[in-house]
C-alpha positions in Angstrom: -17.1 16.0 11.8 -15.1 12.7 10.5 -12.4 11.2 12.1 -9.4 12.9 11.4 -6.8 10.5 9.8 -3.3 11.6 9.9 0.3 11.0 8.3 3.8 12.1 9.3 5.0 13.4 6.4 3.2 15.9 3.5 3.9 13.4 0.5 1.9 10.5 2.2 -1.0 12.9 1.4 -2.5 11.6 -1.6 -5.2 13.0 -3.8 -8.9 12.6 -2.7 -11.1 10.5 -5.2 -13.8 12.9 -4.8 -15.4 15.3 -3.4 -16.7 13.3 0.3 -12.9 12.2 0.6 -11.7 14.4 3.8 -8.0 16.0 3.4 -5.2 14.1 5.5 -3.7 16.4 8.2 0.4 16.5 8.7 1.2 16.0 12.1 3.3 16.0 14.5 4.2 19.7 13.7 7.6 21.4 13.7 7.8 22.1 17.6 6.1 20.5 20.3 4.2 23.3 21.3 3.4 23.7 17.3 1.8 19.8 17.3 0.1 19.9 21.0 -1.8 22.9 20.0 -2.5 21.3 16.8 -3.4 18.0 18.0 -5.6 19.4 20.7 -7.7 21.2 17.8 -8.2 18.6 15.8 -9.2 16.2 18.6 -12.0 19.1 19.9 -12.9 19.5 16.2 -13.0 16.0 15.0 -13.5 14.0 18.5 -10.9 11.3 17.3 -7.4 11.2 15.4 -6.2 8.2 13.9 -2.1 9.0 12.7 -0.3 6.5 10.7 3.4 6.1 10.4 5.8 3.0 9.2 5.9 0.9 11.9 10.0 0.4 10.8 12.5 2.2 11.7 13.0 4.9 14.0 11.3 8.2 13.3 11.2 11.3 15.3 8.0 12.0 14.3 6.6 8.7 15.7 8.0 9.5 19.0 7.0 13.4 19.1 3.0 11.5 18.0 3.5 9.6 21.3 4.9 12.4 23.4 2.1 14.5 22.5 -1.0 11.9 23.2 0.5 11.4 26.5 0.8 14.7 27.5 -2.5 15.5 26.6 -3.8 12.9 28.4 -6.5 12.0 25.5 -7.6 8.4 25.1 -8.7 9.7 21.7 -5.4 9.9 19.6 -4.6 6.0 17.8 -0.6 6.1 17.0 -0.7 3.0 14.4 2.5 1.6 13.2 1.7 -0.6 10.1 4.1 -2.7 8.4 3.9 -1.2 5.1 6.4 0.7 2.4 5.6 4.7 2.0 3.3 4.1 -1.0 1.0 1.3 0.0 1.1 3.5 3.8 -0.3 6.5 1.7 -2.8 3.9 0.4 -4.1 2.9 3.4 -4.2 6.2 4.7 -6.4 7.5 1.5 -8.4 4.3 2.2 -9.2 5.7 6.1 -10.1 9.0 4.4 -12.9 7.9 2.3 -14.1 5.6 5.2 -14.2 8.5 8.0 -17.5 9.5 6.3 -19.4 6.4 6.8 -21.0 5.7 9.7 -18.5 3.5 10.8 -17.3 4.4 14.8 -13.8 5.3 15.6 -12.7 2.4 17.4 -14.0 0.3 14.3 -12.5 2.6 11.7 -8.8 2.7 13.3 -9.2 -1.2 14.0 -9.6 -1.5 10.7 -6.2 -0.7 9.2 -4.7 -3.7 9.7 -7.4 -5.8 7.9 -7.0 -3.3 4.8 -3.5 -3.4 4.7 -3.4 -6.9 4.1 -5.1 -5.9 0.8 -2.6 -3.7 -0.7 -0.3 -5.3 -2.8 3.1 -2.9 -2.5 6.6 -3.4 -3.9 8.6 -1.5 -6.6 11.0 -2.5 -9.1 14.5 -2.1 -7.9 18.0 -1.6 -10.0 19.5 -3.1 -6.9 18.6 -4.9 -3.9 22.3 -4.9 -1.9 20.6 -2.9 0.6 17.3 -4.1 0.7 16.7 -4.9 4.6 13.0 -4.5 4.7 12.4 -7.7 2.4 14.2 -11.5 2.8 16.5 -11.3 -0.3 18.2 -14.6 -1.3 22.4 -14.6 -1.7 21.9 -15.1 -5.3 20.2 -11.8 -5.6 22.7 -10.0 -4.0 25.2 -11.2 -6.1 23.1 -11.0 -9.4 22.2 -6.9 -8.4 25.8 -5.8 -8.5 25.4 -7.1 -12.6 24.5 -4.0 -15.0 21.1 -3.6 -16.2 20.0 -5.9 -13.4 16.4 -5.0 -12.1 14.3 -6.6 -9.5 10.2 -7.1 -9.2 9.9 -7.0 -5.0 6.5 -7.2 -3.0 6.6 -6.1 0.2 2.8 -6.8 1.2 0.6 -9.1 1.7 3.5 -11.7 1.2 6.7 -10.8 0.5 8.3 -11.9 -3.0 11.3 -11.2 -5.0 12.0 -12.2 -8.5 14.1 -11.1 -11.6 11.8 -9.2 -14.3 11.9 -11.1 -17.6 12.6 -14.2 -15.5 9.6 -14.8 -13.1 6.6 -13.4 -12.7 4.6 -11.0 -9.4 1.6 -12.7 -7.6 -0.9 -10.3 -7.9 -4.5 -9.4 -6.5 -8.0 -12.1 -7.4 -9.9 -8.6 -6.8 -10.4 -5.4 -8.9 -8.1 -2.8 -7.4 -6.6 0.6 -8.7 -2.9 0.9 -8.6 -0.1 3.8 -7.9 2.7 4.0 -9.2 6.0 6.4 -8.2 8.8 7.0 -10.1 12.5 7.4 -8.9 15.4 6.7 -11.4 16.1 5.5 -13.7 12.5 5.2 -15.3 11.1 2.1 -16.0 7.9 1.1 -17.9 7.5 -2.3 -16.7 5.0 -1.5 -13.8 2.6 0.1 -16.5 3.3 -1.6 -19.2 3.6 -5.1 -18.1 2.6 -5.4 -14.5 -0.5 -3.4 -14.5 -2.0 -5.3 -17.6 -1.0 -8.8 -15.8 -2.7 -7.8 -12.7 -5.5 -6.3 -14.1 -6.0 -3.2 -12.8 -9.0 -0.9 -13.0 -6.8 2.2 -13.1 -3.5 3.6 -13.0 -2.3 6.5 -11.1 1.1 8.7 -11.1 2.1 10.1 -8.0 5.5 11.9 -6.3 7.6 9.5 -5.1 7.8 9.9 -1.0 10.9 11.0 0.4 11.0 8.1 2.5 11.1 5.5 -0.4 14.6 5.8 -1.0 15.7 5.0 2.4 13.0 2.5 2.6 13.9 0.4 -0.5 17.8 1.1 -0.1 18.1 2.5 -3.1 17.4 5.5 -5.4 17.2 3.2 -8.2 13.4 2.1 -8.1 9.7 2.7 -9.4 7.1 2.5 -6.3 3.9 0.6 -6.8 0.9 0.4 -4.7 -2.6 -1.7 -6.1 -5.2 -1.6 -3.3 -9.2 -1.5 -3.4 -10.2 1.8 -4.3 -14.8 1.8 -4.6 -15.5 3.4 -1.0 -18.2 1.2 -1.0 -16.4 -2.3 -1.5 -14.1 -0.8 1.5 -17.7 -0.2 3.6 -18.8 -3.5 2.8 -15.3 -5.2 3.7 -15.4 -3.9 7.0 -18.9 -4.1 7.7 -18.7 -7.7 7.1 -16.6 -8.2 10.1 -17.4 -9.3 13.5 -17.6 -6.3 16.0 -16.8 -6.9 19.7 -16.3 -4.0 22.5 -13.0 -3.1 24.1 -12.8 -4.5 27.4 -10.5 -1.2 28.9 -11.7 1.5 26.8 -15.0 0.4 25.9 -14.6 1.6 22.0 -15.8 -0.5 19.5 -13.4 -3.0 17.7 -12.8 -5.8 14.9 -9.9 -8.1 14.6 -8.2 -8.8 17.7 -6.4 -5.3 18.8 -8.2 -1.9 19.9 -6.8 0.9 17.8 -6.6 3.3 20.1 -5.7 1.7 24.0 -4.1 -1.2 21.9 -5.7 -3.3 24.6 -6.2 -7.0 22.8 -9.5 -8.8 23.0 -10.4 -10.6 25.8 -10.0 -14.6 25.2 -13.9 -16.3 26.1 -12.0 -17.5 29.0 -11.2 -14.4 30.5 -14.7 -13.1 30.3 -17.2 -13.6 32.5 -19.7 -15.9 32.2 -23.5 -14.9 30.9 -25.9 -14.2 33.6 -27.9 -17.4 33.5 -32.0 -16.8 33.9 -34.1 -19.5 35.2 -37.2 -20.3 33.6 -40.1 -19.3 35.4 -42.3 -23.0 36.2 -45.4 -23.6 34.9 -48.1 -21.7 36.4 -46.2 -18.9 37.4 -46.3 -15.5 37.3 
């Protein structure tokens, strides 16, 4: 069986691509006793769970996640926090989805979600950003958001960037990717009609809009978006292409410089022992 991947809420849960793409379990559950029975099934069945949540703000799902890996005891749960708005998180967990089928290991496959995340471009277009907190917004903006009619392009990830539509222009993506879009209100066109075209996207996609958007983006006012790499085998390739070391406490395999699972760092050179050194045998010898 796959790796399970996990999210906290049911409308993180996107769609599956195709047929391989495994389904995302909800979890924690209701209760305690609802999610520890839960959790311990899915770790017997799958051997591994990797659950994602927004690594801002305070959740009580996030901490109910952690309460239940430690009272199960199991070095097989990976809690990941990643800095990313409801959307692109959604993304990324859609991403782990279609990977959990390659032969990729756990430890590399939970490792890996914070080198794919800094491929998602995610922002929205916002009617206001007075209480925007998750992005730096400039005095100016704050000023110019209380103005009617007034709507903002913001990009949360990979760098974040605010500018007035019609005025400036969204960075976007030098690779092929498929975007999603969400709509709150009021409904605005500009993502499809103006953004996706700039960017060049290889597809667009309409999806709910996550509950937690709203309080995310600090406003009701908005229209999600979410552009990321969607060929399962460009994703392989990406992550293949990295370097793979072994965690020094739990022994799981690894890229980047943080096990997913014991969130152990890597070990610097220096703190590793040296390589056995083997003399040459002289000449003659046997």
């Amino acid at each position: 069986m796959p790796t399970a991947i996990a999210v906290t809420s049911p409308d993180l849960v996107l769609p599956p691509l195709d047929r391989q793409t495994p389904p995302a379990i909800v979890q924690p559950g209701p209760t305690l006793e609802q999610s520890l029975n839960a959790m311990h099934t899915l770790v017997e069945q799958h051997g591994y769970v990797i659950a994602l949540h927004a690594a801002s703000g305070a959740d009580p799902a996030v901490q109910r996640l952690r309460t239940v890996r430690s009272v199960l005891e199991s070095d097989r749960i990976a809690v990941l926090g990643v800095p990313l708005p409801p959307l692109g998180l959604a993304l990324l967990a859609q991403q782990l989805r279609q990977l959990s089928v390659c032969d990729l290991s756990p430890g590399v496959l939970a490792s890996s979600a914070r080198l794919l995340a800094h491929y998602i471009y995610a922002g929205a277009v916002l009617g206001s950003v007075a209480k925007l907190d998750q992005v730096p917004v400039p005095l100016a903006s704050h000023a110019k958001s209380w103005m009617p009619g007034a709507q903002f392009g913001v990009l949360a990830n990979p760098r974040p960037q605010l500018v007035r539509i019609g005025q400036e222009e969204l960075p976007g993506p030098e690779f092929g990717t498929r975007m999603l879009v969400a709509a709150g209100q009021p409904p605005s066109d500009w993502v499809t009609a103006q953004l996706a075209p700039a960017w060049r996207v290889q597809g667009v996609a309409t999806v709910p809009l996550p509950e937690e958007s709203v309080r995310w983006w600090g406003t009701g006012r908005l229209v999600e978006f979410a552009a990321g790499l969607h060929d399962v085998s460009v994703l392989y390739q990406l992550i293949s292409s990295v370097r793979r070391e072994a965690c020094h406490w739990c022994g799981l395999e690894l890229i980047g410089d943080r096990c997913g699972f014991c969130a152990a760092p890597l070990s610097s050179p220096s703190a590793q022992p040296p390589p056995a050194v083997t003399r040459a045998l002289p000449r003659g010898g046997t």
